[in-house]
C-alpha positions in Angstrom: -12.9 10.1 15.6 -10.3 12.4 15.0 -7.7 9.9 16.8 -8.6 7.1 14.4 -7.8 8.8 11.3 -4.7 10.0 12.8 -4.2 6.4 13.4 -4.9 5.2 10.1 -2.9 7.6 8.5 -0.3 6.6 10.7 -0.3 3.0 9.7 -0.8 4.3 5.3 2.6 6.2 6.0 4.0 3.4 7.9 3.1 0.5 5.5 4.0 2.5 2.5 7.3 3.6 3.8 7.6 -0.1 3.9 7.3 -0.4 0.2 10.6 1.1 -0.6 12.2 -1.9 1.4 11.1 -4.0 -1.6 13.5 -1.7 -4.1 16.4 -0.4 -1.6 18.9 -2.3 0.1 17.1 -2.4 3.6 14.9 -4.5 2.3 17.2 -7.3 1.5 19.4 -6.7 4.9 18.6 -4.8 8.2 21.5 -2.2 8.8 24.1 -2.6 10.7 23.0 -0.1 13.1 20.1 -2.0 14.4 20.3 -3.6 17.8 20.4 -7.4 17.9 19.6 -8.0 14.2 21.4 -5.9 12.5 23.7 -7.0 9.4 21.3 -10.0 8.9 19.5 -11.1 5.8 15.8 -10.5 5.5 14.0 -13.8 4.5 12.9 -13.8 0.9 9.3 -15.2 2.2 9.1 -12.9 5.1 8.7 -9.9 2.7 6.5 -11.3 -0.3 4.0 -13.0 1.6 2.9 -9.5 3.2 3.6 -7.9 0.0 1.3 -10.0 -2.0 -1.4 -10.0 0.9 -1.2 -6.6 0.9 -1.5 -6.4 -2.7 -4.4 -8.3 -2.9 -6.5 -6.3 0.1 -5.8 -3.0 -1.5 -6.4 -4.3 -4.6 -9.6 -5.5 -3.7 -10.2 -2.5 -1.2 -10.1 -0.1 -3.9 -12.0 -1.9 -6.4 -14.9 -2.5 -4.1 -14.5 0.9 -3.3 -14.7 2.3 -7.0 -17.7 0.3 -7.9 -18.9 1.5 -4.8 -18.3 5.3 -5.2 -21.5 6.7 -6.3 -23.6 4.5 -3.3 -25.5 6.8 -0.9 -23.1 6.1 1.9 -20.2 7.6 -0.2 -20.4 10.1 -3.1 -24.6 9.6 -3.4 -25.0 10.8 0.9 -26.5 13.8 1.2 -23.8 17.0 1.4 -21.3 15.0 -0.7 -19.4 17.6 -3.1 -21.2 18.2 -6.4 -20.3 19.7 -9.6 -17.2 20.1 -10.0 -15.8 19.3 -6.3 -17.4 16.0 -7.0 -15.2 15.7 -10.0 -12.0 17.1 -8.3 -12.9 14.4 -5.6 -12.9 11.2 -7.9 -10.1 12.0 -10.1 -7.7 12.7 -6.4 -8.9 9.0 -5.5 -8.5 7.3 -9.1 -4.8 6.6 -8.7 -5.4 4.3 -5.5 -6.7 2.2 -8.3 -3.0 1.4 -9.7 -1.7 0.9 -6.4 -2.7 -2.9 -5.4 -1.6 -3.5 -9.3 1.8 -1.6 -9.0 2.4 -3.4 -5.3 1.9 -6.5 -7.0 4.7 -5.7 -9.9 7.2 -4.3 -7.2 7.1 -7.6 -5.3 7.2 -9.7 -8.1 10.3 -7.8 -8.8 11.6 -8.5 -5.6 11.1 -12.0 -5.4 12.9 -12.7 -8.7 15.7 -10.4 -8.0 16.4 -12.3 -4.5 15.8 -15.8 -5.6 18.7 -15.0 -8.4 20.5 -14.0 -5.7 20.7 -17.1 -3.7 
């Protein structure tokens, strides 16, 4: 179990780091340093079609999951915090809300700025 969630935060980290490609330069062309490809443009299509699918799956992910919250397999199960924890608990997760949203905004962003470009 413990491997899994390792993996999975792996692949959050790795996916968001990816993110930033949409508002830095290395988004928009792979350094020069790396083998084979490096110096070429990236496709305009080959980062806003993952963007926007990944915009939509957290989007709905987290959505799901806030109408979800209070379910007995969540924050309803039996030894799930109370009180105050409970609280502390649901206003940690309430920013994954904006995420999807604010993923959405950043690509948009990107597309217009590259297809001004060229």
């Amino acid at each position: 179990m413990s491997f899994y969630l390792i993996g999975l935060s792996l692949l959050a980290e790795a996916v968001g780091l990816l993110t930033l490609g949409l508002i830095h330069r290395w988004g928009e062309e792979l350094p020069y340093w790396e083998p084979l490809l490096g110096g070429r443009r990236i496709p305009v299509l080959a980062a806003v079609i993952p963007a926007s699918t990944g915009a939509a799956l957290v989007t709905l992910i987290t959505v799901s999951g806030a109408f979800n919250w209070n379910d007995a397999d969540n924050m309803g199960a039996p030894g799930a915090p109370e009180g105050v924890h409970y609280w502390v608990m649901t206003v940690c997760y309430l920013p994954l809300l904006a995420w999807g949203p604010l993923l959405a905004v950043v690509t948009a962003a990107y597309y217009r700025r590259r297809r001004r470009e060229g």
